[in-house]
PLY file of the C-alpha trace (Angstrom):
ply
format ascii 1.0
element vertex 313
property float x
property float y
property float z
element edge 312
property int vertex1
property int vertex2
end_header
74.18 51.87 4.29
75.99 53.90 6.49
74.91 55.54 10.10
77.29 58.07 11.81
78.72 56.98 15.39
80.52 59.39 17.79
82.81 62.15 15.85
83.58 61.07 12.15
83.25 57.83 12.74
80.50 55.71 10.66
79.39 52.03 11.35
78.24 50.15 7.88
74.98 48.79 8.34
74.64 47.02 4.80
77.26 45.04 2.51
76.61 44.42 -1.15
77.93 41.11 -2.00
79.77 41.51 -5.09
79.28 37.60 -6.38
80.26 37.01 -9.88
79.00 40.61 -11.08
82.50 40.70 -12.74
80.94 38.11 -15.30
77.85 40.40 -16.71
77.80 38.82 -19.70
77.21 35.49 -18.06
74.37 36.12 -15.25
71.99 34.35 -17.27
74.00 31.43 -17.56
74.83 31.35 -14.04
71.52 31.73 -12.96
69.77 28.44 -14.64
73.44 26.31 -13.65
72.82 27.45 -10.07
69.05 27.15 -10.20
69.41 23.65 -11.77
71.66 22.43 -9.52
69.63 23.63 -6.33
66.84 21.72 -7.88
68.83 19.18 -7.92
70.40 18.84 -4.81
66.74 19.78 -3.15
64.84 16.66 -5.00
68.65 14.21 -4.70
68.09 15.19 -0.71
64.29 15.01 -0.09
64.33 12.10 -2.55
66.18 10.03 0.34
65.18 11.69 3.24
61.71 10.30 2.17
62.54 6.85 0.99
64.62 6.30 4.84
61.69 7.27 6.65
58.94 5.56 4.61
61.18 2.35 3.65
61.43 0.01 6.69
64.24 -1.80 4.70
66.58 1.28 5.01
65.87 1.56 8.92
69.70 1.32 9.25
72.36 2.98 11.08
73.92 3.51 8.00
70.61 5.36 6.22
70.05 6.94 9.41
73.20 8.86 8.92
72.35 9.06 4.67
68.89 10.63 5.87
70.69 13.17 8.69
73.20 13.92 5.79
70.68 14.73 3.43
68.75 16.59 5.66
71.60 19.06 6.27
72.46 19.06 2.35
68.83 20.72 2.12
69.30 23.14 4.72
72.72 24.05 4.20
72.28 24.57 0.34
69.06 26.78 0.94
71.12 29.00 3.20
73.24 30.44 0.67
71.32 29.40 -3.07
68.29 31.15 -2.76
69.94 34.32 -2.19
72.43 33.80 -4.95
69.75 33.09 -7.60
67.53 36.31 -5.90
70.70 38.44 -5.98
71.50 37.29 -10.17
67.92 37.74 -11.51
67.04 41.23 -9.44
70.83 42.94 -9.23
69.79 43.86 -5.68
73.18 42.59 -4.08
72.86 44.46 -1.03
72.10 42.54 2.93
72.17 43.65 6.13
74.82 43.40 8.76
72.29 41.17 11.00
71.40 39.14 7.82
74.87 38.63 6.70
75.78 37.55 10.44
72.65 35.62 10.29
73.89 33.94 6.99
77.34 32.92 7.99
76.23 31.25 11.27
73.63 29.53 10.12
76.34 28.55 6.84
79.28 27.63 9.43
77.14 25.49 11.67
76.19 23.22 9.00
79.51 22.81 7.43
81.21 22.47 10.91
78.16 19.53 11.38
78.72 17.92 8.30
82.84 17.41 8.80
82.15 15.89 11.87
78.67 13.66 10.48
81.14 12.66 7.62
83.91 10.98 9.86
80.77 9.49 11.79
79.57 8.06 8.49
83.27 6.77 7.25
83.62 5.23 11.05
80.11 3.23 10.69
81.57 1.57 7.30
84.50 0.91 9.05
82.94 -1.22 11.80
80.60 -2.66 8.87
83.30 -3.87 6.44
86.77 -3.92 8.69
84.80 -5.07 11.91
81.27 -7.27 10.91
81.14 -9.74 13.57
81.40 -6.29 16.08
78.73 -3.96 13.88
75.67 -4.62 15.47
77.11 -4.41 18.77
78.61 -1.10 18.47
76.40 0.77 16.22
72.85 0.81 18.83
69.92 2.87 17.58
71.15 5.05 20.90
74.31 5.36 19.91
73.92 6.50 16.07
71.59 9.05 17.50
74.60 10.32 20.21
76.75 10.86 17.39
74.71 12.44 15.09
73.19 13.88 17.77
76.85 15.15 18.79
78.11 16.14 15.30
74.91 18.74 15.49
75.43 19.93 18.42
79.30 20.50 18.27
78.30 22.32 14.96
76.13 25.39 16.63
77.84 25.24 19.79
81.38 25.77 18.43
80.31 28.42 15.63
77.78 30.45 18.41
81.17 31.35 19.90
82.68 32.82 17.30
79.57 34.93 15.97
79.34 36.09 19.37
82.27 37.71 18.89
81.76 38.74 15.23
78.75 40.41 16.74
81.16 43.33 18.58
83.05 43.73 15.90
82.42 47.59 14.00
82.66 47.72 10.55
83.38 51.12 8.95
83.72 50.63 5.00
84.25 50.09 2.42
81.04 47.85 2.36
81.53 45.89 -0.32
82.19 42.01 -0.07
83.70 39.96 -2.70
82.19 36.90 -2.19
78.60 35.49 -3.28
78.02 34.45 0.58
79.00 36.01 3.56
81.80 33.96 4.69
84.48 34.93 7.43
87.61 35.94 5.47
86.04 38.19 2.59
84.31 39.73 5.83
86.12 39.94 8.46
88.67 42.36 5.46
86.06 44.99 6.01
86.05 45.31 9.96
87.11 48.25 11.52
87.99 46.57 14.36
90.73 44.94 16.03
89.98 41.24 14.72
93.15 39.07 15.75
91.11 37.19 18.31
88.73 36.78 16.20
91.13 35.30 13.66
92.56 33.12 16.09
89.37 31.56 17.98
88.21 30.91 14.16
91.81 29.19 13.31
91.11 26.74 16.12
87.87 25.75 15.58
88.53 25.63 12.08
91.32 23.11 13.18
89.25 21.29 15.23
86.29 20.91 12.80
88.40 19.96 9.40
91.86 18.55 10.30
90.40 15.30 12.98
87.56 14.55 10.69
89.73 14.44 8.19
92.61 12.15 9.55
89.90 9.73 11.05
87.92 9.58 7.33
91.16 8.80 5.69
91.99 6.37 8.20
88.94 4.85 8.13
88.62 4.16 4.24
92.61 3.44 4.05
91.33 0.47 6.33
88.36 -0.14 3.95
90.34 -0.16 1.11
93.01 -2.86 2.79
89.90 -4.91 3.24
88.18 -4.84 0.29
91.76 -5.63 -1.66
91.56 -9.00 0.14
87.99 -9.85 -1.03
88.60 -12.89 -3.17
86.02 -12.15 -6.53
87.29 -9.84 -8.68
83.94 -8.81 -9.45
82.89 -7.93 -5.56
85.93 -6.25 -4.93
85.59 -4.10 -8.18
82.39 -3.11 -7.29
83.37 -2.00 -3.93
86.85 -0.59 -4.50
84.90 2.01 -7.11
82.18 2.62 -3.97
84.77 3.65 -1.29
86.85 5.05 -3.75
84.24 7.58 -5.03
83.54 8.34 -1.08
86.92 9.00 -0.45
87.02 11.75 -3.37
84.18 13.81 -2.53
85.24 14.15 1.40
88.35 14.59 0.36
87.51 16.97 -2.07
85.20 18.66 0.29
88.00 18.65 3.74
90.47 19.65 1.22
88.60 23.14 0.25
87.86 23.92 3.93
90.98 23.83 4.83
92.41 25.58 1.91
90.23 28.30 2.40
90.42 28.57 6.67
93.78 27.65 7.29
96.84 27.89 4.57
98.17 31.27 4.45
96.32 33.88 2.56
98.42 34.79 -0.08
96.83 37.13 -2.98
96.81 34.19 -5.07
94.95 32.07 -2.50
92.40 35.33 -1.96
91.39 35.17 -5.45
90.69 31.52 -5.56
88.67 31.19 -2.56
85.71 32.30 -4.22
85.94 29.12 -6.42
87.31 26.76 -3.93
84.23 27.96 -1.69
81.74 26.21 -4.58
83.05 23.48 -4.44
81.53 23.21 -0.32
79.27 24.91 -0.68
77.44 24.07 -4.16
78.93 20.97 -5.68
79.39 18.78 -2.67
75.68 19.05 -1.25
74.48 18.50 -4.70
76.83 15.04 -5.47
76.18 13.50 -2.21
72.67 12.48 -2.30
74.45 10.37 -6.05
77.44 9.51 -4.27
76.25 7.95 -0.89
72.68 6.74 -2.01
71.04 6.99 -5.18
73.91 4.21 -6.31
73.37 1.56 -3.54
71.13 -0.77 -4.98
68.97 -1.11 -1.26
67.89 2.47 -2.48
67.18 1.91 -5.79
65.02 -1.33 -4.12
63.13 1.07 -1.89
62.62 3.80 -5.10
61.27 0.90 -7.10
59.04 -0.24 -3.98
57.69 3.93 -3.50
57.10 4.28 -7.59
55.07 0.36 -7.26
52.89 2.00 -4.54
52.48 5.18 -6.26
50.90 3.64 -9.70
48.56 1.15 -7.63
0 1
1 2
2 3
3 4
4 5
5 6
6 7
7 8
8 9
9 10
10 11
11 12
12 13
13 14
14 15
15 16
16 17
17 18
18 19
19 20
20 21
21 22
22 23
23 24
24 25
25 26
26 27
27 28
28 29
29 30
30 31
31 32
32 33
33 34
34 35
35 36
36 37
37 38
38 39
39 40
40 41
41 42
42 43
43 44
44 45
45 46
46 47
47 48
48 49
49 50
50 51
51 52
52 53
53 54
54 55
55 56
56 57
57 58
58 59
59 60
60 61
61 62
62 63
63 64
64 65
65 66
66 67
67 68
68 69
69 70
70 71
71 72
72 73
73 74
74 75
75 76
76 77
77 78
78 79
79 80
80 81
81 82
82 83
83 84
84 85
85 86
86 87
87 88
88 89
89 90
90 91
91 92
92 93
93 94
94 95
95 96
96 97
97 98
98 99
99 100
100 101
101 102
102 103
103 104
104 105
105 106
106 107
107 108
108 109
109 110
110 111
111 112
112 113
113 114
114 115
115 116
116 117
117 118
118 119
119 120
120 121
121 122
122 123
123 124
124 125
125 126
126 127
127 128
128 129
129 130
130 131
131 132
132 133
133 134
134 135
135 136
136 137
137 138
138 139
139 140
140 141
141 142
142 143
143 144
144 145
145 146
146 147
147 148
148 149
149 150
150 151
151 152
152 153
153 154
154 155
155 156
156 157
157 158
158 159
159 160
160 161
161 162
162 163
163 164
164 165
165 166
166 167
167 168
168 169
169 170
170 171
171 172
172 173
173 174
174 175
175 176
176 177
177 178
178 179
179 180
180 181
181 182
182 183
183 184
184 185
185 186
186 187
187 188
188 189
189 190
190 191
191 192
192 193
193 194
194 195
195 196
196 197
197 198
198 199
199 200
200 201
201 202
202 203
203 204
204 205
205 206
206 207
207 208
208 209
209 210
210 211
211 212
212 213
213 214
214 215
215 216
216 217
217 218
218 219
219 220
220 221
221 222
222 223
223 224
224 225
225 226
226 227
227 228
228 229
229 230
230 231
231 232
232 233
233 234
234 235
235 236
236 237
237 238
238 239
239 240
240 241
241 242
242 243
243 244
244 245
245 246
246 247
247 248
248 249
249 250
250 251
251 252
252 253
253 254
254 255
255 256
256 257
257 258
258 259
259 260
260 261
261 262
262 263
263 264
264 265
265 266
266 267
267 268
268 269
269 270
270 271
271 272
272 273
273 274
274 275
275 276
276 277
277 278
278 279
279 280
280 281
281 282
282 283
283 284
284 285
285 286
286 287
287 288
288 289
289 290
290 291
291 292
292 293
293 294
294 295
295 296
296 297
297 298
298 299
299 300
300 301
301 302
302 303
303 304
304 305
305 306
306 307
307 308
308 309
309 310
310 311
311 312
């Protein structure tokens, strides 16, 4: 775990990620909720990532973004699940230095992707409910693939800065991170080194990933909302009050961890609830989407209908 550097001086070569081994009585139980609900959130995400590309009725701009979603639901959840449920049913907690670097880039890109897919998303319903007349102009098969396109790209780009300078960093004990993932806080406690620009480079991007995605999302379904309040059935405007209004909870519920987590002060209080406020991102959110955004809209359900038709003939 340990290799010895110049005088007295060791570098830690291994962590052991603590997870909830304070719970022993309930590894069981968190091993079939977590394994169910990456089963889940695997078949909710493949489910439509299949249906978009086989279903010429959901060649959209708005189930292109759905499909790109889902697609980064699968990855993202299957960077951090798999080695939960491997860590709960062997006890072998331990990962390399490489492999937790490995894990929280890989983690970070995705989420920083996903804040800025989700404003993309929220700004496409805006031009299709607030703006109709201007939709089809605006939203181009070239353009929805610039913008998702873009949120990808200013995902890796942004977090390949900081884990370049993560990578520098020497870490000299103790090894022992309490967190089930390696994310940048719970890690960053255990370097040896001096970290403030670290800390600062991360604040920014952090910043720059959560708070405009944010403000533009909220902005964008405030408008919604103003719109759909002037739709004159009752029933219509019921039905999509409760659509945007569901929207607006999970990205808000999923902004507002991120940036409790990366940017309020870290008080001990705040320290010991980040490991809860972290599933919530992390496991809850990828595994509600694929219900939230799709399996509801009744263009989906058409196309499931249409897959299950071809299947039995």
């Amino acid at each position: 775990m340990v290799k010895t550097e110049q005088g007295n001086q060791t570098s830690i070569t291994e962590f052991i990620l603590l997870g909830f081994g304070n719970l022993p009585e309930l590894q069981t139980h968190l091993f079939l909720l977590f394994l169910v609900i990456y089963i889940v959130t695997m078949a909710g995400n493949m489910l439509i990532i299949v249906l978009v590309v086989a279903d010429r009725h959901l060649h959209t701009p708005m189930y292109f973004f759905l499909a790109n979603l889902s697609f980064l639901e699968t990855c993202y959840s299957s960077t951090i699940l798999p080695r939960v449920l491997s860590s709960v049913l062997t006890g072998d907690r331990t990962i390399s230095l490489r492999g937790c670097i490995v894990q929280f880039y890989f983690f970070a890109s995705l989420v920083g992707s996903e804040c800025c897919l989700l404003s993309m998303m929220s700004y496409d319903r805006y031009l299709a409910i607030c703006k109709p007349l201007h939709y089809a102009g605006h939203m181009s098969g070239r353009f929805c693939f610039y913008l998702v396109a873009g949120s990808w790209m200013n995902g890796f780009v942004g977090i390949t800065i900081i884990v370049s300078l993560m990578s520098q960093l020497k870490f000299c004990g103790p090894s022992e991170i309490d967190h089930f993932f390696c994310d940048f806080t719970p890690v960053m406690k255990l370097s040896c080194s001096d970290s403030r620009l670290m800390e600062l480079v991360t604040f920014i991007f952090s910043s720059l990933f959560t708070l405009p995605p944010f403000v533009l999302t909220l902005a964008s379904y405030t408008c919604i909302i103003i719109t759909i309040l002037r739709i004159p059935s009752s029933t219509g405007r019921q039905k999509a009050f409760s659509t945007s209004s569901s929207h607006l909870m999970v990205v808000t519920i999923f902004y507002g961890t991120l940036i409790i987590v990366y940017l309020l002060p870290r008080t001990n209080t705040m320290r010991a609830l980040n490991k809860l406020f972290s599933v919530f991102y992390t496991v809850l959110t990828p595994m509600a989407n694929p219900f939230i955004y799709s399996l509801r809209n009744k263009e989906v359900k058409g196309a499931l209908k249409r897959a299950i038709r071809k299947m039995l003939v």
